[in-house]
Phi, psi and omega in degrees: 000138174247177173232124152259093170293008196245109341155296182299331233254334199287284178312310179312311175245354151245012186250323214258331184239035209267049195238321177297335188230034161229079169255164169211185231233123155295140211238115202286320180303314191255337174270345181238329194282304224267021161089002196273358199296315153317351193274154219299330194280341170248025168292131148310118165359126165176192168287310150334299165308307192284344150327301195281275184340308180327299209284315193271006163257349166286308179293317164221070186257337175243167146325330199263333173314311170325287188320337183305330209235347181306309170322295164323318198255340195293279201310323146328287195323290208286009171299295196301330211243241227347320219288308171332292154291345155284319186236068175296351169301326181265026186314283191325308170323314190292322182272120107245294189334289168315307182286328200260006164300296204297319156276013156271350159311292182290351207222359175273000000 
């Protein structure tokens, strides 16, 4: 770990060279046992990232994009908390559920 106390020098290197100092560290549990190593947040530095990164800030990179999907996600939500509250035994399923409704929401 480093520390930069300097705001220019700080800028200088996550703004201007970030392509040289932004690595993250693999994360063997979640990217490799439990299969997530493609997902955008364990991608490696690369062209593949900055795709992906590209393409989810064109879909929901602003508010008015967003807003397309507010209906839509209110009506989950409240699917997901009914779900909760009747079988709080199955939570883990219900957020599986939940997460893989919503991100098709966004991906169809």
């Amino acid at each position: 770990m480093i520390i930069i106390s300097s705001p220019k020098i700080a800028a200088d290197m996550l703004d201007k060279k970030s392509s040289i100092y932004s690595d993250r560290p693999k994360l063997q549990m979640g990217g490799e046992l439990v299969g997530w190593k493609d997902s955008v947040p364990l991608l490696p530095p690369g062209d593949r990232f900055r795709r992906h990164r590209r393409y989810f800030h064109r879909l929901i990179g602003s508010n008015s994009a967003m807003k397309q999907f507010q209906p839509m996600e209110e009506v989950e939500t409240h699917r997901f908390l009914r779900r909760v509250l009747n079988e709080p035994e199955d939570l883990s399923a219900h957020i599986r559920r939940y997460v893989f409704i919503i991100s098709h929401l966004y991906f169809e």
